[in-house]
N, C-alpha and C positions, 0 to 999 in steps of 0.2 A: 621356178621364178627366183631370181637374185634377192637378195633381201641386203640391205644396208649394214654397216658397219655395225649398228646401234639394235637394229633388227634380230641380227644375227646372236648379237651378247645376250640378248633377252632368252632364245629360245635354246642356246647354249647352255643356260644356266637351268633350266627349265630340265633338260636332259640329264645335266651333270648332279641334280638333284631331285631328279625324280621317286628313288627309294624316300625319298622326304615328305612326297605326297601320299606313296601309298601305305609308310607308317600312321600317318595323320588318320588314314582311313580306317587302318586297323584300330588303332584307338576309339574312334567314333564307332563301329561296329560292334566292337567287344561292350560298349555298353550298351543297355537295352534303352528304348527309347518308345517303347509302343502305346499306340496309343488305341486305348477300349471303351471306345465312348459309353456315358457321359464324362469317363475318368483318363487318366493319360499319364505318364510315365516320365516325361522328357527332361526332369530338373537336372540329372549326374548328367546327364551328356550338356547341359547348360551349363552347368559349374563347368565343365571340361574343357565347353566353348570361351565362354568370361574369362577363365585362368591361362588359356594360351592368347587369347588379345592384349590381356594386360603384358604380358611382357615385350611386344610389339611397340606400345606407349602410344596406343589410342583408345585410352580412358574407354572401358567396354561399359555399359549400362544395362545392370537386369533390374526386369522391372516385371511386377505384376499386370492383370487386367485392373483390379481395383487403382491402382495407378494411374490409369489412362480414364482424364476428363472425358466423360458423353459417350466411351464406348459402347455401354448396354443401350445407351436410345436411339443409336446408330441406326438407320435402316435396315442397311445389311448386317447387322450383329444378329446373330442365331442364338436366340436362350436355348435354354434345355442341358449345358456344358457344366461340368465342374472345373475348375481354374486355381483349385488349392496346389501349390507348391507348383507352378506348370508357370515357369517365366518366358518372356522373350529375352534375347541378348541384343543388342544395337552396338556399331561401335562405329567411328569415326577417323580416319585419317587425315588431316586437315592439307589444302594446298593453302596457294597464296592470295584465293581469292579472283583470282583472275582467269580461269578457267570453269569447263564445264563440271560439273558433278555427278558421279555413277554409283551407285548403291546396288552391291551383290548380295542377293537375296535367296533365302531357302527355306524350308522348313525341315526341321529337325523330327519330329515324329514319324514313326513307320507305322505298317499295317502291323499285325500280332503274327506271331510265325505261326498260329493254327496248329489245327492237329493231325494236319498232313504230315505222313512220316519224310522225315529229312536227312537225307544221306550225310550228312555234316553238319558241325552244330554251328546251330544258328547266331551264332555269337562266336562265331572261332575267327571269323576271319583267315580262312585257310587260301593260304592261294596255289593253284594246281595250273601251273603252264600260264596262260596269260589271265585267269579267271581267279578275282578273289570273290570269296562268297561270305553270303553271312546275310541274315536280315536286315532290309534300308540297304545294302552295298549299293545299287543302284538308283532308288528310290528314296531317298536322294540324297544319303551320307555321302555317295560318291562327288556331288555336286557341290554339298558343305563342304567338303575336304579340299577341293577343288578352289572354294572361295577362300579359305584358312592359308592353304598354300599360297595363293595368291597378296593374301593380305604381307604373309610371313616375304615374301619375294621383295615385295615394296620395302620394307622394312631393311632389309640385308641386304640390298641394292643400295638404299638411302636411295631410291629415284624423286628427283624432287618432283612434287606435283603442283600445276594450277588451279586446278576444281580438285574439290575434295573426293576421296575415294571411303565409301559407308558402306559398312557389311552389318545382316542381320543374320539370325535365324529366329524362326517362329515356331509357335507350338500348334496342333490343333490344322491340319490342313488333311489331313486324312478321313474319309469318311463325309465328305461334301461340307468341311468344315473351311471356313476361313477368316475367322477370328482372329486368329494370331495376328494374320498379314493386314487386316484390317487396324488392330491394333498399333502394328510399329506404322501406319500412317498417319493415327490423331498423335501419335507420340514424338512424331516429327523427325522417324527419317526417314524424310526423302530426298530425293537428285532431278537431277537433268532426264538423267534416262536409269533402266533397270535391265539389270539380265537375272535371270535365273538361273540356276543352272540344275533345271533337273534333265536327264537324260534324252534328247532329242536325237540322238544316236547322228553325231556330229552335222544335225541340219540347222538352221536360223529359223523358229517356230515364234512369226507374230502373229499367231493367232493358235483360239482354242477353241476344242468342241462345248459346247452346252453339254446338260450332263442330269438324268433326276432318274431315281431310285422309288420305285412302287412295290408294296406288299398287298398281295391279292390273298386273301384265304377263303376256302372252299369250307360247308358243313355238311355234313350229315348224318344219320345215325350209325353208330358205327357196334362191333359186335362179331357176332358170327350167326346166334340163331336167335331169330328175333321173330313176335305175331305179325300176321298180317301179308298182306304182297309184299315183296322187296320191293324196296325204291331204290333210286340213283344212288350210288354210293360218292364218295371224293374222286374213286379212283376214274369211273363215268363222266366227274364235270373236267376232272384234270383232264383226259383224252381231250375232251371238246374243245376245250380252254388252249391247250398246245397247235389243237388244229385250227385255230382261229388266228394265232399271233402273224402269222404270214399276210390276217389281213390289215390290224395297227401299225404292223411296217411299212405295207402295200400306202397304206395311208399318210403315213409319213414321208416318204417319200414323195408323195405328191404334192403334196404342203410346203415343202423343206422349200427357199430357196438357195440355190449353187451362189458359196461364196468362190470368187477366182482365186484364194492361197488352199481350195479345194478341189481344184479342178481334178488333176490328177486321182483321184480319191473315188473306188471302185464304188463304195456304199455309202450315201454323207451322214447318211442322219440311221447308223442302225441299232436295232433293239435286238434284245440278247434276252434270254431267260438267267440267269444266274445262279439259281437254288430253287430247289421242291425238296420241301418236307414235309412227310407226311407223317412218321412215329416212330422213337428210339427203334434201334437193330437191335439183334442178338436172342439167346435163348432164354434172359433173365428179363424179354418182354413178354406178355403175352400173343400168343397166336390170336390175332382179330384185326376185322377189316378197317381200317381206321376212320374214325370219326370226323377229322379236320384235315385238309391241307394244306400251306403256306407257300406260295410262290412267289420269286421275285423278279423282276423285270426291270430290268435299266436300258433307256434308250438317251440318245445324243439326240443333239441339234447342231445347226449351223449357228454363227455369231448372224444377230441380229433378231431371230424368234426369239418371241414372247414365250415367258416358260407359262404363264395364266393359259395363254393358248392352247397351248399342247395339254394341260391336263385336262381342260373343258373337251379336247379329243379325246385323248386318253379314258375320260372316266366315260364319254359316251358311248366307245365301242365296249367298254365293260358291262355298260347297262343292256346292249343291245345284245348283248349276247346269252338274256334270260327270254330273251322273246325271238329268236332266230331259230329257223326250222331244225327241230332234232334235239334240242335243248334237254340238256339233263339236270338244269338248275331247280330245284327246289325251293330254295332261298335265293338270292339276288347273291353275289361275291363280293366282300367286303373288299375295302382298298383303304390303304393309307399309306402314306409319304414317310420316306421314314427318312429320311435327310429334305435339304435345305436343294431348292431350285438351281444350280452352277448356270450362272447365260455363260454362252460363248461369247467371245469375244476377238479384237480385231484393230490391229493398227496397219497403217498404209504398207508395203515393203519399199516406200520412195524415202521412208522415215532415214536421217541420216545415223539414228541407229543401227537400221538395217542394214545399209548400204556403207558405211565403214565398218563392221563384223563381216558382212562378206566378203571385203576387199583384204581386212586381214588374215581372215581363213583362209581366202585363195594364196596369198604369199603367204600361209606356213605351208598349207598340205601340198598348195601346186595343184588342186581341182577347187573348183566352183565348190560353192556347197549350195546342197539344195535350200530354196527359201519356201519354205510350206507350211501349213496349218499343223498342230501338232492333234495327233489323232484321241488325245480325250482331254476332259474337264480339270481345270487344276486353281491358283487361286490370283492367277494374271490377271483377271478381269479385274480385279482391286484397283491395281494401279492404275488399269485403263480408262476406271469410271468414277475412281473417287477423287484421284489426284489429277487425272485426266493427264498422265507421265506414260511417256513411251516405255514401254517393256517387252522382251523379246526372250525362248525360252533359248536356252542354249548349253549339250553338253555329252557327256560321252555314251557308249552305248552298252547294253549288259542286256538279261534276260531272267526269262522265271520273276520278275515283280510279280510283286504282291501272291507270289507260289514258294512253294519248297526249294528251295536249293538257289534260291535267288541270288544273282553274280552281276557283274560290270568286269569290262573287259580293260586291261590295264591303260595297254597301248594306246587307248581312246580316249583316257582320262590322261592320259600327259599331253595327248596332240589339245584335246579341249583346252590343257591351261596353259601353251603354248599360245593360241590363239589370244586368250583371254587376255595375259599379260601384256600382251601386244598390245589389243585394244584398248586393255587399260590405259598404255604409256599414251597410246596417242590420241583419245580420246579426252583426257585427260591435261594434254597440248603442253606439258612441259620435257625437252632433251633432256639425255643423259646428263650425268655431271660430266 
C-alpha cells in the first residue's frame, strides 16, 4: 500500500533509527525491575524512566501511592501490597488543545527470573540474530521502550500536536495486581483513548481474558512407619484431585458465555494446574511420604462473567469432591485466593480506536491485522471500568514470558513503533511541519 509523503517520513525515520529503540531497551532490561509480592523492585528503572522524559521537556511526575487522594478506598485498590520506594512515572506532551488525546501506557514491573536455569543472563540484554533476551524483554520493557521511543520521535521530529500525547508506567501489575494503573487514573492521567503496548504479537487486542489464581492444599499423615491401618496419603487425594479437574473445566466451559473478539479461540475459558508441591527434593531431605500438598490452579473467563460466580463454582466442585464415589479425602481441601479476581473485559472493535490502528497497520505492514481478544488477564479492564476510556492492547511479538530465556523479536518491535507513530500523528490530527 502507498503511504503519503508525510507517512513515509514517519516510518523512514523510524527505520533509520531503530538501533535507538533497541538501546532504550537494553537499558530497561539491564535493570532489574521485579516484582515479589507483597514487595517490588521497580524505582532504578523509574529514575531511568523520569530522567530520559525530562530531557524530552514533558515535565515527567513520580509520585508515590501515598500521593494519590482515595486510592486505598478505591474498590478496586487490593491491600495486602507494600508501596515503599515503588513510584509511578506520568508525563505529558502538551498539543494545542484542539485535538484528541492518547496516553501510552505500561507497566514496568516483571515477573522474578526464578530458579529456572537460564542459558543467558537475565539482565544482559544479549541479542542473538533477531532475538534480545533478558528478563521483562517482552513482558513489557519491550513495549515501555517502544512507548519512550515514541515519546523521544515526537520530540526530534518537533511534530506539532493537537491533543496532547501522555505516557505512563506503572508499578505493581504482575501477579493479579493493578494498583499502579489504578493509580495513574485518580492521579489524572488520562486521554481520549489508550494503547498499551504489551506484546499482542502484532494483533489489535480490545479485549481480555478474566483471570483468578486458587491454592488447594491436601493433608495427611505423613511419615513412613506409622500404628494403625494406612490411610489415604496426599499422594491418593492429589491422583483424585488431578482426575477430576477435566470436570471444573467441563463446567466451565458450559457456563462461559462466547464473546465474538473470541470466536476464533479453540478453548475460552481454560483451567490449567500451574504447581504441585508437595516437600523440598534432594538427599539433605528426609526419605517420607509427605504430609501436605499445595496445588495451584488458574482458570480464565470471558469479559462479562462474574468472578463471585465462578468461585461459588469453583469452591463447590471442591467440596463435592469429598463426598464423590472413591474419595480418598479425609479432611475436606482447603482453598484460598491468593490474588485479586482480573474480569475480563471488552470494547466494541467499531471503537474508532480500533478502527484507525487497523487502518494504520494495514498501510505499514500491507496486511490486515488481526482484531482479537488477547488470550490472558492484564490491567486494561482499569481503563474500561473506571474511566470508562477506550483502550486497546497493542505490540510486538517474543516468547518464553514469564520463563527462562525470555526474548522479543527485534523486527516486531520496530514494525509495532512504525505503526504506533503513525497513529500517533494522526490520531492526534495535527500535519507535519
Amino acid at each position: 500500500m502507498n503511504l503519503s509523503a508525510d507517512e513515509q517520513e514517519l516510518t523512514t525515520y523510524v527505520d533509520r533509527h531503530s538501533d535507538r529503540l533497541v538501546q532504550i531497551l537494553q537499558d530497561l532490561v539491564r535493570i532489574p525491575s521485579e516484582n515479589t509480592p507483597p514487595a517490588g523492585s521497580e524505582i532504578e528503572c523509574q529514575k531511568y524512566i523520569a530522567q530520559f522524559l525530562s530531557t524530552l521537556e514533558c515535565n515527567p511526575l513520580t509520585y508515590t501511592f501515598d500521593q494519590v487522594p482515595g486510592l486505598d478506598k478505591h474498590p478496586l485498590f487490593m491491600p495486602g501490597r507494600e508501596y515503599a520506594n515503588r513510584p509511578n512515572v506520568g508525563a505529558r506532551r502538551k498539543g494545542i488543545g484542539t485535538g484528541r488525546s492518547l496516553l501510552l501506557s505500561g507497566h514496568i514491573d516483571t515477573v522474578p527470573v526464578g530458579s529456572s536455569p537460564w542459558t543467558r543472563d537475565p539482565f544482559g540484554a544479549a541479542i542473538e540474530g533477531n532475538r534480545l533476551f533478558g528478563r521483562g524483554s517482552n513482558d513489557m520493557k519491550g513495549g515501555v521502550a517502544t512507548n519512550l521511543f515514541i515519546m523521544e520521535c515526537l520530540h526530534n521530529l518537533n511534530l506539532p500536536l493537537a491533543g496532547d500525547v501522555l505516557f505512563e508506567t506503572v508499578i505493581d501489575e504482575e501477579f493479579g495486581g493493578a494498583n499502579g494503573t489504578l493509580a495513574g487514573r485518580l492521579k489524572g492521567f488520562n486521554a481520549d483513548a489508550v494503547i498499551l503496548s504489551e506484546p499482542s504479537f502484532l494483533r489489535i487486542c480490545p479485549a481480555q481474558r478474566g483471570g483468578r489464581t486458587a491454592h488447594i492444599t491436601l493433608r495427611a499423615s505423613g511419615g513412613i512407619l506409622n500404628e494403625g491401618p494406612p490411610s489415604p496419603g496426599v499422594i491418593e487425594q492429589l491422583t483424585f484431585l488431578l482426575s477430576k479437574i477435566s470436570d471444573f473445566a467441563a463446567q466451565r466451559r458450559a457456563s462461559a458465555k462466547p464473546h465474538p473478539l473470541y470466536a476464533s479461540t479453540a478453548d475460552l475459558v481454560p483451567v490449567n494446574v500451574t504447581r504441585i508441591v508437595t516437600a523440598p527434593w534432594g538427599t539433605k531431605e528426609p526419605n517420607a511420604t509427605p504430609d501436605q500438598c499445595r496445588v495451584e490452579i488458574y482458570w480464565q473467563a470471558m469479559p462479562g462473567e462474574k468472578g463471585d460466580d465462578i468461585d461459588r463454582e469453583f469452591l463447590a466442585w471442591v467440596a463435592s469432591l469429598s463426598s464423590a464415589a472413591g474419595s480418598p479425602f479425609v479432611r475436606p481441601p482447603e482453598v484460598a485466593f491468593s490474588s485479586r479476581w482480573l474480569p475480563g473485559s471488552a470494547i466494541s472493535k467499531e471503537e474508532p480506536l480500533v478502527t484507525e490502528l487497523e487502518d494504520c497497520a494495514t498501510r505499514v505492514t500491507g496486511e490486515v491485522p488481526p482484531v482479537t481478544g488477547m488470550e490472558a488477564p492484564c490491567d486494561m479492564y482499569i481503563f474500561h471500568t473506571v474511566t470508562n476510556t477506550p483502550a486497546v492492547l497493542w505490540g510486538g511479538k517474543g516468547g518464553n514470558t514469564h520463563a527462562a530465556d525470555e526474548y522479543v523479536e527485534i523486527d516486531s518491535l520496530v514494525e509495532a513503533a512504525k505503526v504506533l507513530l503513525m497513529f500517533v500523528h494522526k490520531w492526534c490530527s495535527a500535519p507535519l511541519c
